[in-house]
C-alpha angles and dihedrals in degrees: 000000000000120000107260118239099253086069114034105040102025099083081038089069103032080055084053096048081051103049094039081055100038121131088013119113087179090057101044088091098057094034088050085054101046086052094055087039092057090040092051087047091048091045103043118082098240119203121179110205093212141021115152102214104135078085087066088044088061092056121099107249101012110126122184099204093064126063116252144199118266097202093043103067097267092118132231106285134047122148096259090050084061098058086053093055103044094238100151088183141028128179101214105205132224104222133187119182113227123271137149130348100233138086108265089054090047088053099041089052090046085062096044092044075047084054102050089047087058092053100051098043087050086058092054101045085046086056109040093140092065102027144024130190109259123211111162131060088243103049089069077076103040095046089052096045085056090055094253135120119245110226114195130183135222136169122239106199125032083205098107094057090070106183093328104107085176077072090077089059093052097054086043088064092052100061112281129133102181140040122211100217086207149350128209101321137039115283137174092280114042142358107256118221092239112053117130096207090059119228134001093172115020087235120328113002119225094273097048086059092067089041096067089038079056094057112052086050100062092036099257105139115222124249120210086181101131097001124123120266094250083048093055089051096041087059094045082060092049109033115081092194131056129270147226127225077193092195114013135120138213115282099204088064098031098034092208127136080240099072135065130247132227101268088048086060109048081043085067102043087057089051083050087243131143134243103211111197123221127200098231114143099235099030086058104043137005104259137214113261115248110193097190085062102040087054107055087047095056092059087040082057099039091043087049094050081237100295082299124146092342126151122240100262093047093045085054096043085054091042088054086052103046085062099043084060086039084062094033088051108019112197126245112267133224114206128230090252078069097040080054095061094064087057086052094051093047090048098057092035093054116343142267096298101072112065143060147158128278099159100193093223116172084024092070097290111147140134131196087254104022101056099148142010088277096059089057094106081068086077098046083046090053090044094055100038078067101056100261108150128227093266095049090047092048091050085055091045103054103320097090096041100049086049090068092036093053089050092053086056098038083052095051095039083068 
């Protein structure tokens, strides 16, 4: 079995902080914190709510056992990445994008969501050496401790149960311990956030009512990541167990439909949920517009029927173009020092035990200076560059988290 991260690279790179620092007296302060910011982040169990890298799984040559090149296409996250990185756990998401209301195309996405399951579940059986499917809140720890990498699932998009609510069962059975109510547009379930023709619903529809209801039943734990704001209300009235947002900001710093105000916020620390916070660019900071940009993704969008109703070989034709544009027109980028801030923001709003870290990488997800899985140790060393203790950082890191995801067991274990 390879040495896991935690306890081949780690006193590397406490050596290098030292010798970077070495014969300057001006220098021992910062060198003193970059080494308790690399032994917290060594020591803490990390879990990052969202990474969409069965994308990356779909595409021809990616191979998730060796390390790739972030900047050449070979996306943000692989499993050795993560031990350089000192991520201990991942939930790898099982993403459809949104199409028609209507039951072939319920039935047509089921057995893609079934496909990417199958994908996902075959990487980690090819590596288990270096992973294991995870499907309890304690076995983030266990699997760590073996020197492993837990890998967990959840679904973004409700979108391919249809109306078969036997379907979450189903997933849950598979292997995944979240739903997604929504992504970008309106479906049979919720109202999305982002959605340009306005409300279908008005919030959760009937039958997402018995959805969530659904949910919590079986122990899958709810995601308002993406949904309205009446739908994120609606579900705190519904739901008897707490809830995630597995990869959302603050709204009040990053001023995006995305995020969550302050009121949603406080609204889900009163539930006992979690914010986790994502790096994505936009989601982080408001960015400067790039029209350029803006534009040649607009006709990628408009030539692509907007990733509706596509087959797979023209949805991945249209993938392998959006990042080539994503190359050829690189987005702005926020920092962690920004990404922080929202922590910051949380922490005074409603303490320390609300909020977390689901990064979206492989789903757009990128700072300045966390750019991939392997950069992740930037965020412990800004966290503790501003005085957060070792407790507080592990609570960012999983604690949190694994506290929602215990309840949703405990609730379904009744």
């Amino acid at each position: 079995m390879r040495l896991p991260f935690k306890i081949s690279v780690f006193p590397v790179l406490i050596s290098v902080f030292f010798l970077l620092s070495c014969g300057s007296p001006a220098g021992q302060p910062a060198q003193a914190g970059r080494e308790k910011a690399v032994a917290i982040h060594s020591e803490v169990l990390t879990l990052d709510s969202h990474v969409d890298t069965p994308l990356m799984l779909m595409r021809d040559g990616f191979d998730i056992s060796e390390h790739n090149d972030p900047h050449d296409g070979g996306g943000k996250l692989d499993f050795p990445r993560m031990f350089e990185g000192g991520l201990d756990a991942a939930f790898f998401a099982v993403f459809l994008s949104q199409g028609e209301l209507s039951p072939e195309a319920y039935a047509e996405n089921h057995k893609r969501a079934l496909q990417i399951f199958d994908l996902i579940h075959q990487a980690i059986e090819e590596n288990r050496d270096m992973a294991e499917l995870a499907l309890t809140a304690d076995d983030a720890r266990r699997i760590s401790d073996e020197g492993r990498l837990a890998i967990y699932i959840g679904n973004e998009n409700g979108y391919p149960i249809g109306k078969d609510l036997e379907l979450l069962q189903t997933y849950y059975d598979l292997g995944s311990r979240y739903m997604g109510l929504s992504h970008s547009r309106n479906n049979q379930i919720c109202d999305a956030s982002t959605d340009n023709d306005g409300p279908l619903h008005g919030g959760l529809s009937d039958f997402g009512v018995e959805v969530v209801r659904e949910l919590n039943r079986i122990g899958m734990m709810v995601d308002v990541s993406h949904i309205s704001d009446d739908a994120f209300y609606d579900v705190l009235e519904v739901t008897e167990v707490p809830v995630i947002a597995s990869h959302s900001n603050v709204r009040a710093i990053a001023d995006h439909p995305r995020n969550l105000d302050d009121d949603m916020i406080i609204a889900l620390a009163e539930n006992g949920g979690v914010l986790q916070l994502s790096v994505l660019s936009a989601y982080v900071k408001d960015m400067e517009p790039s029209p350029e940009r803006e534009e040649a993704f607009a006709e990628l969008r408009e030539r692509w029927n907007n990733f509706q109703g596509l087959s797979d070989e023209e949805m991945e034709q249209a993938r392998e173009e959006w990042w080539a544009l994503n190359s050829k027109y690189p987005a702005p980028m926020a920092t962690v020092a920004d990404l922080v801030d929202h922590i910051d923001h949380v922490v005074e709003l409603v303490g320390v035990e609300y909020v977390g870290i689901g990064t979206d990488f492989d789903g757009g997800g990128a700072l300045e200076d966390c750019f991939d899985v392997a950069e992740l140790p930037n965020i412990t060393k800004e966290l503790v560059k501003r005085g957060y203790t070792r407790d507080e950082i592990e609570k960012i890191w999983s604690g949190n988290f694994l506290r929602v995801f215990r309840e949703a067991e405990a609730f379904a274990g009744k």
